[in-house]
C-alpha positions in Angstrom: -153.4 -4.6 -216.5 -150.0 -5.1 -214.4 -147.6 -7.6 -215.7 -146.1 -9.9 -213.2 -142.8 -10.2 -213.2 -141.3 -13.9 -212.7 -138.1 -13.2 -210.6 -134.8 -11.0 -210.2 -131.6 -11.8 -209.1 -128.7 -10.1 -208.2 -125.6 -11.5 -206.4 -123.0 -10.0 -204.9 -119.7 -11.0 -203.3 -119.1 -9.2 -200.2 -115.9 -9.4 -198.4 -116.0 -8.2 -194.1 -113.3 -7.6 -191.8 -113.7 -10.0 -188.7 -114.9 -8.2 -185.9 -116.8 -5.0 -187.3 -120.6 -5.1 -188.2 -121.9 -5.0 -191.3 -125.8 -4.7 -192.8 -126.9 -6.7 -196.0 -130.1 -4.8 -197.4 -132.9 -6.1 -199.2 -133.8 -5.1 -202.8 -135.2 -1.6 -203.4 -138.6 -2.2 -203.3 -141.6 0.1 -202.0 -142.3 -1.8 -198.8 -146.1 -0.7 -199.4 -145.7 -3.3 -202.5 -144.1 -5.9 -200.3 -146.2 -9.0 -199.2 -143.2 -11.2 -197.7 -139.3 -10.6 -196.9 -137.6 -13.9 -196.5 -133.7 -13.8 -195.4 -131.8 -17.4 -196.2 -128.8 -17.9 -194.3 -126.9 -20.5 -195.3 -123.4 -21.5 -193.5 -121.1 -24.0 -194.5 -122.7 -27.8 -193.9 -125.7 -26.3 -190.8 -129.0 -26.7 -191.3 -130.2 -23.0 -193.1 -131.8 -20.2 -191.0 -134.7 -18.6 -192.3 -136.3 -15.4 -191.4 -139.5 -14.4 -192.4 -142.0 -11.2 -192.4 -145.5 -11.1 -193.8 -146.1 -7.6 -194.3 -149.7 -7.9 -194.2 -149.8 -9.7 -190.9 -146.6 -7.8 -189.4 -145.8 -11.2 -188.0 -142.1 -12.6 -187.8 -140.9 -16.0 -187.5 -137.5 -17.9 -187.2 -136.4 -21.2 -188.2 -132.9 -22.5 -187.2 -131.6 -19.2 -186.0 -129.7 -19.5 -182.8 -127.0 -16.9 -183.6 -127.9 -13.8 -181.5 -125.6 -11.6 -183.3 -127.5 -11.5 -186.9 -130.9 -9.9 -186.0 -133.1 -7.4 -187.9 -131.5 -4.3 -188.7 -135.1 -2.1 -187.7 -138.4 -3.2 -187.3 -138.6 -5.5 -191.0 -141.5 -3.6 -191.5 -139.4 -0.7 -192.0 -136.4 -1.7 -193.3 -135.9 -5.7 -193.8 -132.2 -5.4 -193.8 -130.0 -8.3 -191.6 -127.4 -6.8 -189.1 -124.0 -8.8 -188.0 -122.6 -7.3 -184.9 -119.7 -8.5 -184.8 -118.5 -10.9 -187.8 -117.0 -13.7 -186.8 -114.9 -16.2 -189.2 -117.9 -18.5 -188.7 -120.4 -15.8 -190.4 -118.8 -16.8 -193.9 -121.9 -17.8 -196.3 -124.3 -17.1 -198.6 -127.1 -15.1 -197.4 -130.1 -13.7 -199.6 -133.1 -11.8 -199.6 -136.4 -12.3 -201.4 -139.3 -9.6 -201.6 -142.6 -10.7 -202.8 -145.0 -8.4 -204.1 -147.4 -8.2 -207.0 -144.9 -7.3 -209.5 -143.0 -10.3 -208.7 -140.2 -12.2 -206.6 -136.6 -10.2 -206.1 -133.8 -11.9 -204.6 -130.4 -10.2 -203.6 -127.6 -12.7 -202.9 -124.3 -11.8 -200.9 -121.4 -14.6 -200.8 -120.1 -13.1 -197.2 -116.4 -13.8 -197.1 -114.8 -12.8 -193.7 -111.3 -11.8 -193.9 -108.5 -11.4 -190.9 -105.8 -9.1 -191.2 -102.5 -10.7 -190.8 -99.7 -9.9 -188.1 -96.9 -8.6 -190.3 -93.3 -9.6 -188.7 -89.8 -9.1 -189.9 -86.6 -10.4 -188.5 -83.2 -11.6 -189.2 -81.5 -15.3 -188.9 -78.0 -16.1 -189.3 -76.3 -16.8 -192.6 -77.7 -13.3 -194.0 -81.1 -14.7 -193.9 -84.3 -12.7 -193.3 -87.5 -14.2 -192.7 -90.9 -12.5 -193.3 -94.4 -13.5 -191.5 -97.8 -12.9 -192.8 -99.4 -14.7 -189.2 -102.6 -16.1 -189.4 -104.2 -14.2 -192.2 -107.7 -14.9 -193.8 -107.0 -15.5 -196.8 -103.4 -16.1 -197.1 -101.0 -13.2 -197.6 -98.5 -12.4 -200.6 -94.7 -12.0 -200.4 -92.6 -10.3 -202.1 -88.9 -9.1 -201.7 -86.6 -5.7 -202.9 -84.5 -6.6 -203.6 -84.9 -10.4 -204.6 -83.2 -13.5 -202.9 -82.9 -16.5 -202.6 -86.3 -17.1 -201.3 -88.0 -20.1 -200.0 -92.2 -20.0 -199.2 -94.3 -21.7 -196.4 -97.7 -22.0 -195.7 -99.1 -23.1 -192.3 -103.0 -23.6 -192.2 -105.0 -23.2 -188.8 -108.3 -24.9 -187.9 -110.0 -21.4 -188.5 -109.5 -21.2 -191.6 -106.7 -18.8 -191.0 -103.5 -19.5 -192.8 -99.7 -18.4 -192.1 -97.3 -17.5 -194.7 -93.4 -17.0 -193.6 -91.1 -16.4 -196.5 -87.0 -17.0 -195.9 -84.8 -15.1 -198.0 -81.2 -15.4 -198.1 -78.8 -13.0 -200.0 -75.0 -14.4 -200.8 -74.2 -10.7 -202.0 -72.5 -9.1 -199.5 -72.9 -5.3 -201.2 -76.8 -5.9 -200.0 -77.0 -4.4 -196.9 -80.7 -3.0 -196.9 -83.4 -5.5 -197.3 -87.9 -4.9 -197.8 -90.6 -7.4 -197.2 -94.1 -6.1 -198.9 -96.9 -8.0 -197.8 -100.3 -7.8 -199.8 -103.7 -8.7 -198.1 -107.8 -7.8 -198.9 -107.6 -6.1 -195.7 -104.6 -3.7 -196.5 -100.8 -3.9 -198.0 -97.4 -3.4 -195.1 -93.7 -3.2 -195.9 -90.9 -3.6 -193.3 -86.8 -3.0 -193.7 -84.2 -4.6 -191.9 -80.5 -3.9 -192.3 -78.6 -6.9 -192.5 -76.1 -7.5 -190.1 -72.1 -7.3 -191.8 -71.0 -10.1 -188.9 -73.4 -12.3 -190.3 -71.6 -12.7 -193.4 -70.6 -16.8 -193.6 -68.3 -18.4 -195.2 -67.2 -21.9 -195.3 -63.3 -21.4 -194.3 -65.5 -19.4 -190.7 -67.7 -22.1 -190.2 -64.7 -24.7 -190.3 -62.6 -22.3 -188.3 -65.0 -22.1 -185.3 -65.5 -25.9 -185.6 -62.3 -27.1 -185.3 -60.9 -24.1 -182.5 -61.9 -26.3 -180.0 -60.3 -29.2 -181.1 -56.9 -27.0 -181.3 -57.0 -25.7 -178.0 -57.4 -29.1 -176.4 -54.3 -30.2 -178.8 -52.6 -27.1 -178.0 -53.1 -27.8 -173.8 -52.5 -31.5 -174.1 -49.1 -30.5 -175.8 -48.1 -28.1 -173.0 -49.5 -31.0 -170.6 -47.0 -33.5 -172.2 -43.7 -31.3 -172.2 -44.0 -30.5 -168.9 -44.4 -34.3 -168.0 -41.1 -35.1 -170.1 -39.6 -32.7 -168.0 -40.3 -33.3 -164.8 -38.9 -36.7 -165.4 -35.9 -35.7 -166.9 -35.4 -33.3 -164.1 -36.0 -36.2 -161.4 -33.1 -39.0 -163.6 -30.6 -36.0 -163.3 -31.0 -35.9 -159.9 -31.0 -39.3 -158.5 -27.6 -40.8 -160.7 -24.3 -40.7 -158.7 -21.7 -38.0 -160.0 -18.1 -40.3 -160.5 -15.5 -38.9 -158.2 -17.8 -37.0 -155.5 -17.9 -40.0 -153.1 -14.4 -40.8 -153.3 -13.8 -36.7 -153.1 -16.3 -36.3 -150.0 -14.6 -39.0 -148.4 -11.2 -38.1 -148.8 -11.2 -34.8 -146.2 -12.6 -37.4 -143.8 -9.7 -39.6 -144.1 -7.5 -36.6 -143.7 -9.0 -35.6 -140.7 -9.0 -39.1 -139.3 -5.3 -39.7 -139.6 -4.6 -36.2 -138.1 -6.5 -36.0 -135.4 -6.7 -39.4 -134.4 -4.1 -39.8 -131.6 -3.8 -43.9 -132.1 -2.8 -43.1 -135.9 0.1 -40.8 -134.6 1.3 -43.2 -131.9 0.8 -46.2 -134.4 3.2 -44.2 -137.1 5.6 -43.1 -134.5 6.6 -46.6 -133.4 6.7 -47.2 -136.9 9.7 -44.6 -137.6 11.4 -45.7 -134.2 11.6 -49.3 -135.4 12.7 -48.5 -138.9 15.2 -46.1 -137.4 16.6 -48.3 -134.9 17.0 -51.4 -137.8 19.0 -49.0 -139.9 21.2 -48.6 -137.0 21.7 -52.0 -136.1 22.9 -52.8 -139.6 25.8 -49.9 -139.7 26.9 -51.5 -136.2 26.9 -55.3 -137.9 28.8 -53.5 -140.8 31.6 -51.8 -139.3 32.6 -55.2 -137.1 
């Protein structure tokens, strides 16, 4: 006499890259013992999709399937296994099989986790700063430096379920020239190197240098501006006062010229002389009587 088993479980976590297909067998059981195959889908908060086969009526029925991408692998008469072509983020569930036969139930349980490989970028910012991206990776991505920073973690999380990881690492050391981001993920590990710029050393004295240049070369201008303004003025004072002596000098070959070629002047001093003469001449006369 056969003993009847109760029930078997295995489970299994399986973890899928986004957009490949996968195939989730049933338990390995001689389908010429198996009276039903039973696939439970069960995804996040939606109603579960079940998927049935009765072996000894080769009949098939769905409830609450609508995804056209999870379908029987072959005819479940031949092999009940569940085909995803392609995984998508919203696959992510538990999905299990159950054979029935006379020996008993068998259930084999997969907890599908989908997983997205991130976009691994590497750059440099100013101050001798590097920043490394893990972009939208499912799950999140891990960090590290060579050599090690200064380093500062953030996390951005998308309505996928995707999340973003960007970690800023800044270096005072100026002998560190040569810097490596390694980022580890389910789906695979990358490293990038980026030489750090020498120019992008800073220092305070630079950063107050370049802030107050400006100011300088207004001050500078304006300075320049002014002097030539006291100048101009000067220049314009020297000019306009009267020099003592030039008028009374300019004037005096005029006054020369006047009283020698000006013919009344010469008449005007020759009667003059005649008078003068003949007076003098008068008075030896009154004199001698």
């Amino acid at each position: 006499m056969m003993k009847l088993l109760t029930s078997v479980t295995v489970n299994t976590s399986l973890p899928v890259l986004v957009d490949t297909k996968t195939v989730l067998s049933c338990p390995p059981i001689l389908l010429t013992n198996v009276v039903i195959t039973i696939w439970e889908i069960i995804l996040g908060d939606k109603s579960p999709c079940i998927r049935t086969h009765r072996t000894d009526k080769d009949e098939v029925t769905d409830t609450n399937c609508t995804d056209k991408r999870m379908t029987w692998l072959y005819r479940p008469d031949q092999i009940p296994a569940l085909q995803i072509d392609p995984v998508a983020i919203t696959h992510e569930g538990y999905y299990r099989c159950t054979v029935a036969g006379p020996f008993g139930n068998f259930h084999h349980g997969y907890q599908l986790r989908v997983l997205v490989a991130p976009e691994v970028t590497l750059f440099q910012s100013e101050n001798r700063t590097a920043v490394c991206k893990a972009v939208a990776g499912r799950p999140a991505a891990r960090i590290s430096w060579t050599p090690e920073g200064d380093c500062v973690p953030a996390y951005e999380y998308w309505g996928n379920g995707t999340v973003t990881v960007q970690s800023t690492c800044h270096w005072a050391d100026g002998n560190v020239s040569i810097v490596s981001c390694s980022v580890f993920h389910e789906t695979g590990n990358w490293s990038r190197s980026i030489e750090l710029n020498p120019g992008a050393k800073t220092s305070k004295t630079l950063i107050i240098l370049y802030s107050i240049l400006p100011i300088f070369i207004l001050v500078f201008v304006g300075f320049i501006w002014l002097l030539k303004i006291i100048g101009c003025r000067k220049y314009k004072l020297k000019k306009t006062e009267p020099t003592p002596g030039v008028e009374e000098d300019e004037m005096q070959p005029y006054a020369s010229y006047t009283e020698k070629s000006n013919p009344l002047y010469d008449t005007t001093n020759r009667v003059k002389t005649s008078q003068l003469l003949q007076s003098e001449v008068d008075g030896m006369n009154l004199h001698t009587l």
